[in-house]
VEXMAR-756207 format. One record per residue: residue in one letter; x, y, z of N, C-alpha, C in turn. Coordinates in steps of 0.1 Angstrom, whole numbers, plus 5000, padded with zeros to 4 digits. Example, Ala and Ser with C-alpha at 12.3 -4.5 7.8 and 13.67 -1.06 7.14 Angstrom:
2
+---+------+------+------+-------+-------+-------+------+------+------+
: r : n.c1 : n.c2 : n.c3 : ca.c1 : ca.c2 : ca.c3 : c.c1 : c.c2 : c.c3 :
+---+------+------+------+-------+-------+-------+------+------+------+
: A : 5132 : 4943 : 5078 :  5123 :  4955 :  5078 : 5132 : 4967 : 5078 :
: S : 5128 : 4978 : 5071 :  5137 :  4989 :  5071 : 5129 : 5000 : 5079 :
+---+------+------+------+-------+-------+-------+------+------+------+
END
This chain:
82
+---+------+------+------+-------+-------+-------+------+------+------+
: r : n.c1 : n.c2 : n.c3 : ca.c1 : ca.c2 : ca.c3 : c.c1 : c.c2 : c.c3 :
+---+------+------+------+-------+-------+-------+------+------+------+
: X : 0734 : 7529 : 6779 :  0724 :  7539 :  6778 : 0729 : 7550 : 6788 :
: X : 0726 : 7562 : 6785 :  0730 :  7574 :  6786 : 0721 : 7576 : 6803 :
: X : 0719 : 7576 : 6814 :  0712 :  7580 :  6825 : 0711 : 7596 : 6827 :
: X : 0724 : 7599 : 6825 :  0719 :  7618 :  6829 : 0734 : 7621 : 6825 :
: X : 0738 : 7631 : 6821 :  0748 :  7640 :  6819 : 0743 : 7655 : 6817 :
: X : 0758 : 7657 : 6829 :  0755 :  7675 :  6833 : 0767 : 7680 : 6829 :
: X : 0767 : 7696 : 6824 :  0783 :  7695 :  6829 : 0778 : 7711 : 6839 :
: X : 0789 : 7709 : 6848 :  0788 :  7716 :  6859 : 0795 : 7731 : 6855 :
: X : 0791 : 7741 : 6850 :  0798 :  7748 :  6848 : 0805 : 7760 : 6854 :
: X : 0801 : 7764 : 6869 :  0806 :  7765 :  6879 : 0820 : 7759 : 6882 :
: X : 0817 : 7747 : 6883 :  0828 :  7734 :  6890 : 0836 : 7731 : 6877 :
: X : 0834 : 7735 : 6866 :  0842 :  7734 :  6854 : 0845 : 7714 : 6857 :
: X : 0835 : 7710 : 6855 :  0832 :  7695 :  6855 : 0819 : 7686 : 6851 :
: X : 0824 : 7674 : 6851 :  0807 :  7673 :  6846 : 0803 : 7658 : 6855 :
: X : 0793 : 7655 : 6853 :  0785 :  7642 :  6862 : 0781 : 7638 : 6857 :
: X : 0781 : 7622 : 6853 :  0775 :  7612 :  6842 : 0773 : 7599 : 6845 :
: X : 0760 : 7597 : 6841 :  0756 :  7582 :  6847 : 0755 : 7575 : 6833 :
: X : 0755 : 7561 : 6837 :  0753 :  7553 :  6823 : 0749 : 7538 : 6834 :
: X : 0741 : 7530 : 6825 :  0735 :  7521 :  6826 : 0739 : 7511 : 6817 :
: X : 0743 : 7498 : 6823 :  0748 :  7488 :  6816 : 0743 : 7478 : 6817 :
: X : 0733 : 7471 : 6813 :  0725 :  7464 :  6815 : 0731 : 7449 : 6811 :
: X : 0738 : 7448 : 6801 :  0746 :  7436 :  6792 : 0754 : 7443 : 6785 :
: X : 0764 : 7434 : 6788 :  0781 :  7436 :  6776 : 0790 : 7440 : 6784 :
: X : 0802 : 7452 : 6777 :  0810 :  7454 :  6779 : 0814 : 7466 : 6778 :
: X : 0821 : 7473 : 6785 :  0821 :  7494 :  6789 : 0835 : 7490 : 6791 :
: X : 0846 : 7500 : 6779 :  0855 :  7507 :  6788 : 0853 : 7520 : 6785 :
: X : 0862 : 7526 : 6797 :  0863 :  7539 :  6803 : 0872 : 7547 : 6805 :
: X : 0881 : 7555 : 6796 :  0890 :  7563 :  6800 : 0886 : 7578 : 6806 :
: X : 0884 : 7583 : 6818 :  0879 :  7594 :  6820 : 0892 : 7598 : 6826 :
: X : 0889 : 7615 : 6828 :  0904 :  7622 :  6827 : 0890 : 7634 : 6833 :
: X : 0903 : 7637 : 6848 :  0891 :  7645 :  6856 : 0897 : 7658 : 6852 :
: X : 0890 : 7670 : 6852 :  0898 :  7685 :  6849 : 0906 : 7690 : 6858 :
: X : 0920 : 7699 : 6853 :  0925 :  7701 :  6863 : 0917 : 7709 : 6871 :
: X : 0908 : 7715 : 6875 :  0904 :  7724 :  6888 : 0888 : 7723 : 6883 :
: X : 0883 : 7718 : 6896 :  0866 :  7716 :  6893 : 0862 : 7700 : 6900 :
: X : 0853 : 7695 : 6891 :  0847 :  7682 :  6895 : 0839 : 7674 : 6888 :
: X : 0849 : 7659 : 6885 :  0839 :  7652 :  6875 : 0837 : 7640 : 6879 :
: X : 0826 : 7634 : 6876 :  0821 :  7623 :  6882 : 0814 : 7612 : 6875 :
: X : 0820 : 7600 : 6871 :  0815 :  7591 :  6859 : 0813 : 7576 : 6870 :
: X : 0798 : 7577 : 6866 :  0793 :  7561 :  6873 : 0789 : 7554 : 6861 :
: X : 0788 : 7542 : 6862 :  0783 :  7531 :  6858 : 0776 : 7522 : 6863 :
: X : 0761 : 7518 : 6861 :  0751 :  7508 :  6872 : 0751 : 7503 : 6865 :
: X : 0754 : 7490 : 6869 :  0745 :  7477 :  6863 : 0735 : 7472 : 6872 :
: X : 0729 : 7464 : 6869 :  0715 :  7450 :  6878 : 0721 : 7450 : 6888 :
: X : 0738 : 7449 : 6886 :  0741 :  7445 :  6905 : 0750 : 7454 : 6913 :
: X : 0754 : 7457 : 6905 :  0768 :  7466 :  6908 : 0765 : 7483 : 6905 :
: X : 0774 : 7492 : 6913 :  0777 :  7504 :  6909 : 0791 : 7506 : 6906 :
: X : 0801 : 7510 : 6898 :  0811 :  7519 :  6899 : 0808 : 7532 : 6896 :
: X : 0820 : 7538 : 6908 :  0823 :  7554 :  6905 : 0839 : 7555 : 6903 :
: X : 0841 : 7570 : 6894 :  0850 :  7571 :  6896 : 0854 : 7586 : 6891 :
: X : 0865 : 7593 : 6894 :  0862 :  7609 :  6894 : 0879 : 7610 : 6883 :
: X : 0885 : 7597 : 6881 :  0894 :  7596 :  6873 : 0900 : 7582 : 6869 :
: X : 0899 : 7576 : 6855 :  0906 :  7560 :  6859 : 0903 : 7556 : 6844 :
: X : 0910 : 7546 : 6841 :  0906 :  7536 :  6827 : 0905 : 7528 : 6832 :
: X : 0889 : 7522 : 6832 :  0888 :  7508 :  6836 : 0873 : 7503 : 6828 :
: X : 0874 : 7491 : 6829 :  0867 :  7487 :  6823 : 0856 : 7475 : 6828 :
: X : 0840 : 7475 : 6827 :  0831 :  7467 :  6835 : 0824 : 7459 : 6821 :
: X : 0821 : 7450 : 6829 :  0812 :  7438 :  6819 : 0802 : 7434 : 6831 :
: X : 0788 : 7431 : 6824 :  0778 :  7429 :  6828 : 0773 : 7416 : 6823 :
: X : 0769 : 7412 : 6830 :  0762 :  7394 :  6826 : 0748 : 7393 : 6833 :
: X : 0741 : 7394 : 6827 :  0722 :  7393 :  6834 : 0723 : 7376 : 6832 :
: X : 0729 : 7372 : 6824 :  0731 :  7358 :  6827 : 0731 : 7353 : 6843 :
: X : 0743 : 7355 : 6845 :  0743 :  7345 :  6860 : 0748 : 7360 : 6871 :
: X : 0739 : 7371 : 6870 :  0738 :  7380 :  6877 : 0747 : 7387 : 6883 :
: X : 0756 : 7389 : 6875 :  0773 :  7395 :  6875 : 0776 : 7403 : 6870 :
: X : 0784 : 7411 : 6877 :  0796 :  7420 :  6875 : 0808 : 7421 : 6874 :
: X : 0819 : 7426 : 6861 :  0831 :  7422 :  6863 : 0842 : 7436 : 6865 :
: X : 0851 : 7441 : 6873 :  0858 :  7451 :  6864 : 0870 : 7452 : 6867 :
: X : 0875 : 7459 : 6860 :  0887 :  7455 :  6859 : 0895 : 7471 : 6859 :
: X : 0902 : 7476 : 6869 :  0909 :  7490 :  6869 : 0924 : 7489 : 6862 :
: X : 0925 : 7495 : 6849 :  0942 :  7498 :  6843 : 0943 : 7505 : 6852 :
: X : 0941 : 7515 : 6853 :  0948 :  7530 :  6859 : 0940 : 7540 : 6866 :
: X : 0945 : 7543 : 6880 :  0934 :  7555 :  6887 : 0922 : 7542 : 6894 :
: X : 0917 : 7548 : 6901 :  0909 :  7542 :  6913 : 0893 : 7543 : 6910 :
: X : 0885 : 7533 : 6913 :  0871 :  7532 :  6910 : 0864 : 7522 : 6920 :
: X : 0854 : 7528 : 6926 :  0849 :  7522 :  6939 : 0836 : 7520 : 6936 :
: X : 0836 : 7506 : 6939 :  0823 :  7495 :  6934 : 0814 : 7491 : 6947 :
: X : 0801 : 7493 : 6943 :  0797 :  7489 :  6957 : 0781 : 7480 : 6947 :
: X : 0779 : 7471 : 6959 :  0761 :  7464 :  6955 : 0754 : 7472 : 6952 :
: X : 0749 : 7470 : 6939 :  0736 :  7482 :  6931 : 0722 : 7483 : 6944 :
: X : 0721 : 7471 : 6956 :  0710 :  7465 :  6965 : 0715 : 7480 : 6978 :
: X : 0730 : 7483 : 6978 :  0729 :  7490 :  6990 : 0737 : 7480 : 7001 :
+---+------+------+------+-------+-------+-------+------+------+------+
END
């Protein structure tokens, strides 16, 4: 599910949340050359960000998990709790 998307048109970029409640998200984002873009992903437990990367998250409300997995470019995962 879609949480918010902007695009920044100033910053020639955009900001985008998404919500993953169960399953499976990949993510090829590709940041612009000059500006600012910013793609997160929440689940129940987890947050990733990342401002450039292909990677990919799975969600399990099963046994309260997070999985992901970075091909390429950097993505910083922190406890959805803080």
């Amino acid at each position: 599910m879609i949480d918010q998307h902007r695009v920044l048109g100033s910053a020639k970029g955009t900001d985008t949340t998404l919500r993953l409640d169960r399953g499976r998200l990949e993510a090829n984002i590709h940041g612009p050359q000059q500006g600012s873009t910013r793609f997160e992903v929440r689940t129940p437990v987890a947050i990733a960000t990342t401002r450039g990367a292909l990677f990919r998250v799975t969600a399990d409300p099963a046994r309260r998990s997070t999985t992901l997995e970075t091909v390429e470019g950097s993505v910083l995962v922190a406890d959805s709790a803080g």
